[in-house]
C-alpha positions as a Markdown table, in Angstrom:
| # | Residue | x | y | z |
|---|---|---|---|---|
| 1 | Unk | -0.3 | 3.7 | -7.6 |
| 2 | Unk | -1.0 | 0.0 | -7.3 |
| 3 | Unk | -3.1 | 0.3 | -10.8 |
| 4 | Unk | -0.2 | 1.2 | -12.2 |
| 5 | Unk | 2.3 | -0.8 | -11.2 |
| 6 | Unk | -0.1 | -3.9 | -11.5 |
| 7 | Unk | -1.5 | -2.9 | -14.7 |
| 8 | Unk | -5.2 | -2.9 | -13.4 |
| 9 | Unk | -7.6 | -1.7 | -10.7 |
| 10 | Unk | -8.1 | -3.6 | -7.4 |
| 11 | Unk | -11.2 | -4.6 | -6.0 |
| 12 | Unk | -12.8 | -1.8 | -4.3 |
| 13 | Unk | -11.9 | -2.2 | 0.0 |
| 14 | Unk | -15.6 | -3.1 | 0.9 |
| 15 | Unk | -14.8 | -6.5 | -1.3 |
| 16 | Unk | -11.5 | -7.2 | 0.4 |
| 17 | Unk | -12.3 | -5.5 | 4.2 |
| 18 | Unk | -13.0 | -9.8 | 5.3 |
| 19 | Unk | -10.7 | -11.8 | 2.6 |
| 20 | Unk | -8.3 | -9.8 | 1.4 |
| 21 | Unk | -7.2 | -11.4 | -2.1 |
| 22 | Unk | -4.2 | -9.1 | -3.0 |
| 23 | Unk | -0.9 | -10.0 | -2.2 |
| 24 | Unk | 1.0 | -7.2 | -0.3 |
| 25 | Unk | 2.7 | -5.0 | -3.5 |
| 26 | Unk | 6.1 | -5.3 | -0.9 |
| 27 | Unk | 5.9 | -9.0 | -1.6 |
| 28 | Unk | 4.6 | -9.0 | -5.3 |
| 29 | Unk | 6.9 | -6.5 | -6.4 |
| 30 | Unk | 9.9 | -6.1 | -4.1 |
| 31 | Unk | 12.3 | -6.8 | -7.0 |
| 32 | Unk | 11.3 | -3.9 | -9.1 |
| 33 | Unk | 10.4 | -0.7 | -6.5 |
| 34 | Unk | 11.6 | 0.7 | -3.5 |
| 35 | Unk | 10.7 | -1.1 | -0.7 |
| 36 | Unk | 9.5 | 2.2 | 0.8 |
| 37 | Unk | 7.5 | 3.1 | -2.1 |
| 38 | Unk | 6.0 | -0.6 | -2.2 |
| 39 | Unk | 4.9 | -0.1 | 2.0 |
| 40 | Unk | 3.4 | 3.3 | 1.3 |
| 41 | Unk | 0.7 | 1.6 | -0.6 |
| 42 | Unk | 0.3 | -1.2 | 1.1 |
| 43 | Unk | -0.6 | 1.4 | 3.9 |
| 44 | Unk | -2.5 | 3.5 | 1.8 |
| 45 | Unk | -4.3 | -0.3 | 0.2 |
| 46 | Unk | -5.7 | -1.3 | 3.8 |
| 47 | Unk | -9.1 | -2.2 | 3.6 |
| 48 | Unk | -10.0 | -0.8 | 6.9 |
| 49 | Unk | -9.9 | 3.3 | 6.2 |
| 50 | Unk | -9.0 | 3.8 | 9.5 |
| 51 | Unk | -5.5 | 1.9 | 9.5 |
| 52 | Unk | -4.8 | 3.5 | 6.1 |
| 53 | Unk | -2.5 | 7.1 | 6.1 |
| 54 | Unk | -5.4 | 10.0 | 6.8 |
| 55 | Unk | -3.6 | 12.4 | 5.2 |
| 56 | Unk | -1.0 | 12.7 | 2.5 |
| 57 | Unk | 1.6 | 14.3 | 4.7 |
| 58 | Unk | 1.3 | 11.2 | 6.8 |
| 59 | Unk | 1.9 | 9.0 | 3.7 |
| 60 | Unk | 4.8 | 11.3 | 2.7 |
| 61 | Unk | 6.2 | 10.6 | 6.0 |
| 62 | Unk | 6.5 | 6.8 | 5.4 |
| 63 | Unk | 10.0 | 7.6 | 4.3 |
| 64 | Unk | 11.5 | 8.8 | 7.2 |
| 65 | Unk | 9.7 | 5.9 | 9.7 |
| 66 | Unk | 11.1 | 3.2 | 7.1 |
| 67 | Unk | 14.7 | 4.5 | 7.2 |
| 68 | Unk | 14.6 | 5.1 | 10.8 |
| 69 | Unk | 13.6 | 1.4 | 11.8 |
C-alpha cells in the first residue's frame, strides 16, 4: 500500500531494520488518507517482522484499537 500511495517501492526492511530512512506515511501523508489507514502501514512497514501485524485479521483490527483510544 505504501508503493502506492508514494508512487514507488521502499527499501526492503533488512536496509532500514538500523536507520530507518522513511518518514512514517501518518506523518508524510496525514492530509490526504485516513489516519487509520496511514497507522495500518506504518504497522505493517516496521522493520522488525516481529512488531509488524502477523496476520491480516490483526491488521484489519487496527480500526477498532484506533477508534477506541
Amino acid at each position: 500500500m505504501r508503493s502506492c500511495i508514494e508512487g514507488k517501492p521502499p527499501p526492503p526492511a533488512s536496509k532500514r531494520i538500523e536507520n530507518d530512512p522513511m518518514k512514517p506515511v501518518v506523518e508524510a501523508f496525514k492530509k490526504k488518507y485516513s489516519t487509520t489507514l496511514l497507522q495500518a502501514i506504518d504497522w505493517a512497514m516496521e522493520p522488525d517482522q516481529r512488531l509488524r501485524p502477523q496476520t491480516c485479521d490483526e491488521l484489519l483490527d487496527i480500526q477498532f484499537i484506533v477508534e477506541k483510544s
